[in-house]
N, C-alpha and C positions, 0 to 999 in steps of 0.2 A: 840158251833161253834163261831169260832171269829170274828166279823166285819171285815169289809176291811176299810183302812183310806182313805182318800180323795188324798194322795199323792200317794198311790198305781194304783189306776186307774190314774192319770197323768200318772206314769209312763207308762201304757201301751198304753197310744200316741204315744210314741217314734217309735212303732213298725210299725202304720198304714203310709201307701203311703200319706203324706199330701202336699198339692201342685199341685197334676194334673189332679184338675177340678176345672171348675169356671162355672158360671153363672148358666142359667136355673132356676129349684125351688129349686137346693140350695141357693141360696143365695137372702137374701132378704134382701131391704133396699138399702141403697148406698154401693159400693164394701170399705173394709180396706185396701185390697191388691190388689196387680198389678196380671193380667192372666199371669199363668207359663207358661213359655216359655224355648225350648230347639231346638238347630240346630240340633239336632242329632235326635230328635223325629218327629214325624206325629205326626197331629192332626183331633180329631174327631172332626169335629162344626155340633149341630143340631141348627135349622131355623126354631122355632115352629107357627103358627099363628093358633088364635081360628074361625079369618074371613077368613082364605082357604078353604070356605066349598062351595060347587054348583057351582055357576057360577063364583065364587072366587075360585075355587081349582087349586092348582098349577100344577094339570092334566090333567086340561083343554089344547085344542091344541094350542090355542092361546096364553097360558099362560106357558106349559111345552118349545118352541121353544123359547119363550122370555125367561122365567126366563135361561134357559142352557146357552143362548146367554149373558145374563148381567155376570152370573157367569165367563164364560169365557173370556169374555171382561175384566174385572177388576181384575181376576187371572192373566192375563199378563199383565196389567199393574203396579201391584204390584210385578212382580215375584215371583207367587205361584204357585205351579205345583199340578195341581187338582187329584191326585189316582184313586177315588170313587165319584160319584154323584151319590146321589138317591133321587129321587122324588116321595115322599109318600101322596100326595096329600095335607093334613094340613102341613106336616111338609118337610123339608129338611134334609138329612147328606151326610155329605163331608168329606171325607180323602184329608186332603191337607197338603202341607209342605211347610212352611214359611222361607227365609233368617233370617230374622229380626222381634223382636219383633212391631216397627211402623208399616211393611208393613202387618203385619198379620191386626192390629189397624184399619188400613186404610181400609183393603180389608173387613175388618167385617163393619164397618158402611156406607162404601157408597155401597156395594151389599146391606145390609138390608134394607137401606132407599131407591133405585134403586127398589128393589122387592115390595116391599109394594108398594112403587108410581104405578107402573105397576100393579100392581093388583088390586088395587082401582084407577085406571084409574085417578089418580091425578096428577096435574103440577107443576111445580115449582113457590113455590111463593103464589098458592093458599091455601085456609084452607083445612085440612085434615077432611074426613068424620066423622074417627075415632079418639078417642083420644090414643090408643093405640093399635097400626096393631100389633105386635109380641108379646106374651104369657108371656115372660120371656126374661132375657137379653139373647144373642146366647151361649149355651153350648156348654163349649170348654173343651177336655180331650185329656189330654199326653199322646199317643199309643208308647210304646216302644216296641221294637221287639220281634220275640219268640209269649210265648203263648195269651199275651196280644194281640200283633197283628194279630194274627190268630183267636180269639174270636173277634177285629173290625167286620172282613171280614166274616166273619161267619153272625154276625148281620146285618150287611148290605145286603147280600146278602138275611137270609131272610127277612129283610125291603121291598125289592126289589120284592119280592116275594108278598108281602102281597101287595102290591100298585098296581098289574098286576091282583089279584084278589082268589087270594091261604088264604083258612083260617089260622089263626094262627099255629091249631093243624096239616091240612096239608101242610104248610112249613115248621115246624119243622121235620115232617114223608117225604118229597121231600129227604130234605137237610139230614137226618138219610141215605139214602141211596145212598149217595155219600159218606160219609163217612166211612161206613162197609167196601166199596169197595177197 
């Protein structure tokens, strides 16, 4: 059997979708590249935190009507039109769709630092409890239309699911049976 040369697997990068994901646990270290960005595409951003657990959880009542209200608040003032919200307790994801590469920029760091403030009940100006509120930088992914987007919507819904209190295996057997139909 013949080896494969090292120019052979390059070549079969050509073929992978690269470009439309950034952050989260892929990417570690400081970024090389700029987040893809396209006017034509939605975007998935999740909003992970290890400190949303108990009395920090972003489904808390106090905490679900603020964080919906900051989201909103700074999607109109960025001009972002929000799809999907879902609040999974630790984490965030949002279908949204951006004009411009800045105002996406803008509406991801001052919702994440907005959110963490509010959640560790911190002020401006003061030290942070923690040294690091959010897991990972916010994972952001190019939904383009068709089966791509139909698989977002799918997961969020059961994200959605699992945060209201459906196990894994029974929101996938929920959601199997919307689908046969």
């Amino acid at each position: 059997m013949k080896k494969k040369s090292k120019t052979q697997f390059k070549q079969l990068k050509l073929f992978r979708k690269e470009g439309i994901v950034f952050g989260g646990n892929h990417q570690k270290g400081n970024p090389t590249k700029k987040r893809p960005f396209s006017k034509k595409c939605d975007v998935h951003l999740v909003l992970k935190s290890k400190y949303a657990v108990g009395e920090r959880s972003f489904l808390r009542v106090h905490n679900r009507k603020d964080i919906k209200a900051i989201i909103e608040r700074y999607a109109k003032r960025f001009y972002i039109s929000i799809k999907r919200n879902i609040n999974v307790g630790n984490h965030i994801h949002l279908l949204i769709h951006t004009p411009t590469p800045q105002m996406q920029r803008r509406f991801l760091r001052t919702t994440t630092a907005m959110i963490a403030r509010h959640v560790m009940n911190a002020h401006k100006g003061s030290p942070s409890p923690v040294k690091q509120f959010w897991d990972a930088r916010p994972f952001t992914r190019l939904v383009h239309w068709g089966r791509a987007y139909r698989a977002v919507i799918c997961y969020l819904s059961l994200n959605s699911l699992e945060a209201i209190g459906f196990t894994k295996a029974s929101a996938r057997e929920y959601m199997g049976t919307f689908s046969t139909a």
